[in-house]
ZAVEXRO-299645 format. One record per residue (C-alpha): x, y negated, z; residue in three letters. Coordinates in steps of 0.001 Angstrom, whole numbers, plus 500000, padded with zeros to 6 digits. Each point is the difference from the previous one (the first is absolute). Example, Ala and Ser with C-alpha at 12.3 -4.5 7.8 and 13.67 -1.06 7.14 Angstrom:
BEGIN
[rec [512300; 504500; 507800]; 'Ala'],
[rec [501370; 496560; 499340]; 'Ser'],
END
This chain:
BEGIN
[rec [369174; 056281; 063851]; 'Unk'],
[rec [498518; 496826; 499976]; 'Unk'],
[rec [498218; 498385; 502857]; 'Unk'],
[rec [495903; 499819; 498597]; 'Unk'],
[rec [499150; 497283; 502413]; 'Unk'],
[rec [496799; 498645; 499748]; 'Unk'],
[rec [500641; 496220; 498193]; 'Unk'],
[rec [501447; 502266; 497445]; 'Unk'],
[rec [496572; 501606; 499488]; 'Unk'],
[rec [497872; 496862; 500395]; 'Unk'],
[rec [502503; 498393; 497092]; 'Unk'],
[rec [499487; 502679; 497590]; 'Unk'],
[rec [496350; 500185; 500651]; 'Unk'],
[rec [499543; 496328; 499476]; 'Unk'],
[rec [502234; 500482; 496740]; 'Unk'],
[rec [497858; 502493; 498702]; 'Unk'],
[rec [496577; 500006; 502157]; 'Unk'],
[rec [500515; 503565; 500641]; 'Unk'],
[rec [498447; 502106; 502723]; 'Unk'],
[rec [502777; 499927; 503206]; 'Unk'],
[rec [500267; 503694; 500119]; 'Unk'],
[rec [500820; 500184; 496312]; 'Unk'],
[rec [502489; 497462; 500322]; 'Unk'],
[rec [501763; 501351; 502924]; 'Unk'],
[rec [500214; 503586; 497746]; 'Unk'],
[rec [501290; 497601; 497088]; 'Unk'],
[rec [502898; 498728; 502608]; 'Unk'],
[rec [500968; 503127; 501284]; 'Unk'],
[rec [500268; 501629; 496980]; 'Unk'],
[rec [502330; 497374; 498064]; 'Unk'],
[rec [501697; 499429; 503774]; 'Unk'],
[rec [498929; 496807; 500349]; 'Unk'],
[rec [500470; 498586; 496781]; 'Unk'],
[rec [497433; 497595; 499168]; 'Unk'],
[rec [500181; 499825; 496544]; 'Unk'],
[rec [500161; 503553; 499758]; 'Unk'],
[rec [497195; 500303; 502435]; 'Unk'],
[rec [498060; 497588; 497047]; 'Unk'],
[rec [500827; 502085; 497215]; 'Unk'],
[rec [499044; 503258; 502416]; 'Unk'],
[rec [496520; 498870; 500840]; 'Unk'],
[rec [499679; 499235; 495998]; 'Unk'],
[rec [501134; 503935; 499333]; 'Unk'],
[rec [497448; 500995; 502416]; 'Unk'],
[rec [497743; 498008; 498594]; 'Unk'],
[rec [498364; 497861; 503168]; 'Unk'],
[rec [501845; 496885; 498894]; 'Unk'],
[rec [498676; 500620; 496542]; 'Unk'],
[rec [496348; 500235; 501490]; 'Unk'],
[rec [500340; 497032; 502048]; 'Unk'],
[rec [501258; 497995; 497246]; 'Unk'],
[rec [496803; 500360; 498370]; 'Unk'],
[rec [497947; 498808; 502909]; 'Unk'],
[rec [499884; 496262; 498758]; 'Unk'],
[rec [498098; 500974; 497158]; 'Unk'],
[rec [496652; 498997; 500283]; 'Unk'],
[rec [496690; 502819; 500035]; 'Unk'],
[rec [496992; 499165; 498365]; 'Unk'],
[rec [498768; 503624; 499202]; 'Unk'],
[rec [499630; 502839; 502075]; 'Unk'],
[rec [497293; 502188; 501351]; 'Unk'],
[rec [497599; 501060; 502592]; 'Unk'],
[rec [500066; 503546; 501836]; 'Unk'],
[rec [497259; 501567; 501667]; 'Unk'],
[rec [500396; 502956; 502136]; 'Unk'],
[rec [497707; 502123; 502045]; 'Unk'],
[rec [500971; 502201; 502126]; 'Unk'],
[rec [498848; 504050; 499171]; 'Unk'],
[rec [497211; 499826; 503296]; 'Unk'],
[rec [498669; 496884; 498361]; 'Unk'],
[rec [500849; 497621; 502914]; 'Unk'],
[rec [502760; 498004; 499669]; 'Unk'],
[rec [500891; 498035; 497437]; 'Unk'],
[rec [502364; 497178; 498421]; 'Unk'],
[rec [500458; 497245; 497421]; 'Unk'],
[rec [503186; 499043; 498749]; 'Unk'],
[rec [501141; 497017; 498034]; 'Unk'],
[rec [503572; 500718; 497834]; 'Unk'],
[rec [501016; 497732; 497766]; 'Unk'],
[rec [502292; 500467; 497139]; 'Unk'],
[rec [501706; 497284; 497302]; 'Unk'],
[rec [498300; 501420; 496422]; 'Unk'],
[rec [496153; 501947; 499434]; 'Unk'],
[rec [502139; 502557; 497622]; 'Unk'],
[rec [501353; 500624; 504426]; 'Unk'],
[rec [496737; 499992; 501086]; 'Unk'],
[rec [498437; 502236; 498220]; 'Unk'],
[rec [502755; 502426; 500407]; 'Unk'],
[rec [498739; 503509; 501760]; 'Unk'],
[rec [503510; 499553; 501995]; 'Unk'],
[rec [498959; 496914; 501052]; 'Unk'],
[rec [496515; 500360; 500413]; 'Unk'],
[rec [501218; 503736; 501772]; 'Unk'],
[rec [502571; 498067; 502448]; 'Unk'],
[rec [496908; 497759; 501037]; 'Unk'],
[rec [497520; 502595; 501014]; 'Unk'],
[rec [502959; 501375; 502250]; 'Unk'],
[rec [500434; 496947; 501647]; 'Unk'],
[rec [496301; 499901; 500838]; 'Unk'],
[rec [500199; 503891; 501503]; 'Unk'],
[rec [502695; 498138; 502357]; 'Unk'],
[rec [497731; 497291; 500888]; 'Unk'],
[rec [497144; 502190; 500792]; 'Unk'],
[rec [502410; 502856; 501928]; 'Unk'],
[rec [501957; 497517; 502115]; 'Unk'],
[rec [497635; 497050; 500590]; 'Unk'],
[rec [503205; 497281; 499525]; 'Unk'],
[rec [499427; 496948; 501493]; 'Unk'],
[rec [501624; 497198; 497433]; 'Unk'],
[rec [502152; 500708; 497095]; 'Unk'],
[rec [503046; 500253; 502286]; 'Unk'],
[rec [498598; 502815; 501366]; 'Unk'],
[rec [499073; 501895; 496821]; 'Unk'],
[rec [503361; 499758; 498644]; 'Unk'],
[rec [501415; 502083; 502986]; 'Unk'],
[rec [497627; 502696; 499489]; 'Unk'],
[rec [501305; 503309; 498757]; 'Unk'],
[rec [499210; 500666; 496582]; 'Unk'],
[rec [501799; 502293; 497213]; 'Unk'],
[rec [503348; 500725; 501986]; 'Unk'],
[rec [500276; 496703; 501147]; 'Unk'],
[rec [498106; 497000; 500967]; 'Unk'],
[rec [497488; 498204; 498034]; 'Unk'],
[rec [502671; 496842; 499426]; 'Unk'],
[rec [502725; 502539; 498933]; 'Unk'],
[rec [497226; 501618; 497774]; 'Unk'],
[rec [498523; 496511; 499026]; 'Unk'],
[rec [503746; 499347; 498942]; 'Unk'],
[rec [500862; 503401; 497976]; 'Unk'],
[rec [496639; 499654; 497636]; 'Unk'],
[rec [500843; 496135; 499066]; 'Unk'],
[rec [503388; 501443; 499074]; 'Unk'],
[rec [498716; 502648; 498116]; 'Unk'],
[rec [497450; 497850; 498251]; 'Unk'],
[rec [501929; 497215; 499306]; 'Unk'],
[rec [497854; 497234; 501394]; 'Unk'],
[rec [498915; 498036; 503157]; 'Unk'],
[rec [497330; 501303; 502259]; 'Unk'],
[rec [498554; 498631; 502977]; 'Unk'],
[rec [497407; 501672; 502771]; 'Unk'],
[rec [497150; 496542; 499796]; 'Unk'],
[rec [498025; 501597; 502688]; 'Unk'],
[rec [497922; 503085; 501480]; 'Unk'],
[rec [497568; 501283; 502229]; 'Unk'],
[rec [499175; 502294; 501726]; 'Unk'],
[rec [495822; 501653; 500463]; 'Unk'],
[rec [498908; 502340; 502517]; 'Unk'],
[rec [496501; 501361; 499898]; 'Unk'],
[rec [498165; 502687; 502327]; 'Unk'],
[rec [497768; 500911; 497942]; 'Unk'],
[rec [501577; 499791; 496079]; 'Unk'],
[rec [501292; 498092; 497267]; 'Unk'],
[rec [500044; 499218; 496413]; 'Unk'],
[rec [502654; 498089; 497635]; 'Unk'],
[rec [499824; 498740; 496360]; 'Unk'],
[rec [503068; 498919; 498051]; 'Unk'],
[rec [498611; 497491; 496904]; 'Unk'],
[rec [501773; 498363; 496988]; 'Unk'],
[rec [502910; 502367; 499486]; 'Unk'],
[rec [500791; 499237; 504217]; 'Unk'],
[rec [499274; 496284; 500012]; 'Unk'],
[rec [497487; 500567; 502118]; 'Unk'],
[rec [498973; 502494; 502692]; 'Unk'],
[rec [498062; 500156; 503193]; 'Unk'],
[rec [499000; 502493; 502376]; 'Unk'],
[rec [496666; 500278; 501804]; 'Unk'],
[rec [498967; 501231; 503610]; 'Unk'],
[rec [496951; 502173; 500705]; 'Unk'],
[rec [498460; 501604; 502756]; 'Unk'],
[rec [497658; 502780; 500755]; 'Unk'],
[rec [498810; 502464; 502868]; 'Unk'],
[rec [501133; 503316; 498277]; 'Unk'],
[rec [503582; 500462; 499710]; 'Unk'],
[rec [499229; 502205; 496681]; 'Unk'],
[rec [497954; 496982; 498188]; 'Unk'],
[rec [503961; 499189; 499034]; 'Unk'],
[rec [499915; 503245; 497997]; 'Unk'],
[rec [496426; 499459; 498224]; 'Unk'],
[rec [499856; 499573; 495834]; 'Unk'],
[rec [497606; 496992; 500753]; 'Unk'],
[rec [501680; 498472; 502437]; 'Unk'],
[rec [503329; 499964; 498096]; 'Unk'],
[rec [498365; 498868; 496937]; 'Unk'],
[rec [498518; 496927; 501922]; 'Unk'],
[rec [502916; 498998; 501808]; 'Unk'],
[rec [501977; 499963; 496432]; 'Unk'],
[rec [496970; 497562; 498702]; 'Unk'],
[rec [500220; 497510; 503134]; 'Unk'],
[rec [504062; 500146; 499607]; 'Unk'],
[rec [499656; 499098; 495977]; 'Unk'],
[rec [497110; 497631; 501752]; 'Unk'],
[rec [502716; 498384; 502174]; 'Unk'],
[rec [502297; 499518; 496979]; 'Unk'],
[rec [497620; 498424; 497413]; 'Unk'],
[rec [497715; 497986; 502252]; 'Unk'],
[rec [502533; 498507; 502182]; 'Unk'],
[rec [498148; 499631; 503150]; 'Unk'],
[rec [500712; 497878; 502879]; 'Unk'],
[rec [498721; 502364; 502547]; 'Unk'],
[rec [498281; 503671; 500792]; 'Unk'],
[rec [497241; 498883; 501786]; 'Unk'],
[rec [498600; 496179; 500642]; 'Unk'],
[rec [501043; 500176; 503645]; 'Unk'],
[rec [503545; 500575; 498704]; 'Unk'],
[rec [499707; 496463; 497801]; 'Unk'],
[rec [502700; 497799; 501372]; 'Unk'],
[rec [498471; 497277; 501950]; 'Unk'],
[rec [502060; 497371; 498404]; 'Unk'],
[rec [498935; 501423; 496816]; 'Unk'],
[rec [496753; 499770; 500648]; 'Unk'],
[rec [500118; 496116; 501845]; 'Unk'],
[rec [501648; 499250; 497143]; 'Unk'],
[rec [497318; 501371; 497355]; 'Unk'],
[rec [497210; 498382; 502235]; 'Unk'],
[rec [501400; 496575; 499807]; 'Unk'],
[rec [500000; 500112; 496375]; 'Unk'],
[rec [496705; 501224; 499911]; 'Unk'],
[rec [498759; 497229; 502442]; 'Unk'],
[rec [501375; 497133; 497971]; 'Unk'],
[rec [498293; 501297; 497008]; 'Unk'],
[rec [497056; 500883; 501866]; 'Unk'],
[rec [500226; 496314; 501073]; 'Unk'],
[rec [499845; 498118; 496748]; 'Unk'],
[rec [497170; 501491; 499348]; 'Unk'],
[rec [498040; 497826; 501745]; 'Unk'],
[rec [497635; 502164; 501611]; 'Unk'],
[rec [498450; 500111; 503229]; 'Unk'],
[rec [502429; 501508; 502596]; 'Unk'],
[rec [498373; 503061; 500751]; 'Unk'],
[rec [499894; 500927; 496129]; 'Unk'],
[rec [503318; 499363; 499654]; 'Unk'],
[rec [500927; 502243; 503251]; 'Unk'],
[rec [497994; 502605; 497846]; 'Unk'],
[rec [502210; 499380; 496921]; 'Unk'],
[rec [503602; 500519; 501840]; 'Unk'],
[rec [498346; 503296; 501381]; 'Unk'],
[rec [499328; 500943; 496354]; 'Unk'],
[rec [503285; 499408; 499048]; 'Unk'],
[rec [501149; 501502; 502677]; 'Unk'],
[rec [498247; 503201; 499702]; 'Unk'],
[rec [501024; 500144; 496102]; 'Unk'],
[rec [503889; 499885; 500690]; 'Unk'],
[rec [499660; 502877; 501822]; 'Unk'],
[rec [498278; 501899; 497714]; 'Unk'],
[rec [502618; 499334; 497523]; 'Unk'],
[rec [503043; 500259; 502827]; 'Unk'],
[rec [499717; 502274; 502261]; 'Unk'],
[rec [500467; 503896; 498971]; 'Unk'],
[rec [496727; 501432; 501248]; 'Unk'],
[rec [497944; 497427; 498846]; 'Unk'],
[rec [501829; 499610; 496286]; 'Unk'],
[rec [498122; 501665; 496812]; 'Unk'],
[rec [501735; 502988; 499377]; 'Unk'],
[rec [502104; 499605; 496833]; 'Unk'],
[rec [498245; 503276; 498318]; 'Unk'],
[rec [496769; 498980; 501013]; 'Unk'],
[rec [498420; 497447; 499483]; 'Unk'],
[rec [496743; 500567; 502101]; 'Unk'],
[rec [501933; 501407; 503169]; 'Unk'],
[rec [502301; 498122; 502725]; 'Unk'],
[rec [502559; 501926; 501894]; 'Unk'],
[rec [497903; 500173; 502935]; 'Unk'],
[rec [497737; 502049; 497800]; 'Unk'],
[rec [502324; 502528; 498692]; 'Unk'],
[rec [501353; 500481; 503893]; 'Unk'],
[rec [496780; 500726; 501055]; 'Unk'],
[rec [499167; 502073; 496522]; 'Unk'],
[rec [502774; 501817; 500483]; 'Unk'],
[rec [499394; 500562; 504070]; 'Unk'],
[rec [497184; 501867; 498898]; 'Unk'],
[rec [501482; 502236; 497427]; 'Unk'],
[rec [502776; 500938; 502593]; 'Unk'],
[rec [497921; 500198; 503253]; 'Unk'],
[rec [502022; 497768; 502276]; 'Unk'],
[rec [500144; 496078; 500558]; 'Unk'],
[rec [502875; 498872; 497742]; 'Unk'],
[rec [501190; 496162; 500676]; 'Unk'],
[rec [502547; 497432; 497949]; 'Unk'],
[rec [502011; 499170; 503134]; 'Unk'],
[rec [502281; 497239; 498575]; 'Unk'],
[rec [502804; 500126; 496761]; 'Unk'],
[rec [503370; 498273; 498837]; 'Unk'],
[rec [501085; 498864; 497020]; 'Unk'],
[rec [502874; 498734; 498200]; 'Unk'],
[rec [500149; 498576; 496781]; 'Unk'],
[rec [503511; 499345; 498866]; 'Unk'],
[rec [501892; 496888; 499943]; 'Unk'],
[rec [497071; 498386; 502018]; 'Unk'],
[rec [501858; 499154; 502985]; 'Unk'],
[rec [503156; 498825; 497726]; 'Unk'],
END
């Protein structure tokens, strides 16, 4: 037999940009043949995969998952070469997975996740099988991972372009289980999605974000051509308006008009007997960080 020394491998992986271990298989099983090793990694279909991994992914999908006790969570960018892909249910299916992973093993980078068990393998031999099966590219864009100790909420929006998932707290461990409480942590999630805040709460405003929205609010304050301590007054103003229409609790709530999500938390407080609070949230639209 063959000597499978290890230039061998690194040619045939560089030939084909197949994983190492699949390529050392592919070696030992046509004895060190390397066009046989080639036609090997095509029959068991990795070379076939990785062939397709120059083609570009504009579509794709976003998975939400929360775990069964409600506090931890993930978000999961997977991106796919056609929307007939990802829309599919084995797709969309294969995503949600990937999340569990995220949220179960806490991976640090996307090295990480792909040596996670998964299926009877790892998530890159798993990530490898479904682009096989399906016949097109697919690429893990990015994920995260949420913790919460008291619970939290996700929404998925426009057929999994878009989800979030939102972190609440509370003093009674079985506030997690009310009707009322569920139903207003699914309105601050859909929240979330359609108002596209910048933060939960105006202490959690970046303070670039902010420097940068008071500068602009200066200048124009400035032309004016009022007295200084009216125009002090008008950045203030300003100020206080971009809140209201950026940060989470202070938004108008998107099914009512006359109430702002501080007012439904505290509505809602009441109806359920405890002190329920929007701790912070993540989103991901997709393709925004493309």
């Amino acid at each position: 037999m063959a000597q499978i020394t290890a230039a061998l491998v690194k040619q045939l992986r560089e030939m084909t940009d197949s994983p190492i271990m699949e390529c050392k298989k592919a070696l030992v099983a046509t004895d060190g043949d390397i066009n046989a090793a080639v036609d090997e990694l095509r029959k068991m279909g990795v070379a076939k995969a990785v062939k397709r991994a120059g083609r570009v992914t504009n579509e794709g999908t976003i998975a939400a998952y929360v775990s069964d006790d409600g506090k931890t969570g993930a978000l999961l960018e997977l991106s796919c070469e056609t929307d007939f892909v990802g829309t599919n249910p084995k797709f969309t299916g294969f995503a949600a997975s990937l999340a569990k992973v995220v949220a179960d093993n806490d991976p640090a980078d996307l090295d990480a996740l792909k040596k996670c068990s998964m299926g009877t393998g790892t998530v890159d031999s798993e990530l490898t099988e479904m682009i096989h099966v399906i016949g097109e590219n697919m690429k893990i864009m990015r994920f995260q991972r949420i913790v919460s100790s008291g619970a939290l909420s996700s929404y998925i929006h426009l057929g999994g372009k878009l989800a979030d998932i939102v972190s609440f707290e509370f003093g009674d461990p079985a506030t997690a289980q009310n009707e009322d409480f569920k139903a207003f942590a699914h309105d601050v999630a859909m929240q979330v999605a359609a108002a596209n805040p910048v933060a939960a709460r105006r202490e959690d405003v970046p303070s670039d974000v902010l420097e940068h929205e008071r500068s602009i609010y200066a200048a124009q304050a400035k032309e004016s051509g009022k007295p200084e301590f009216v125009q002090e007054k008008m950045v203030e103003g300003r100020v206080n308006k971009y809140y209201k229409e950026n940060v989470l609790t202070e938004q108008i709530f998107i099914k009512d008009s006359n109430t702002t999500i501080s007012e439904l938390a505290k509505k809602t407080s009441k109806a359920v007997g405890d002190d329920i609070k929007i701790v912070n949230f993540s989103r991901f639209a997709f393709g925004e960080n493309a």
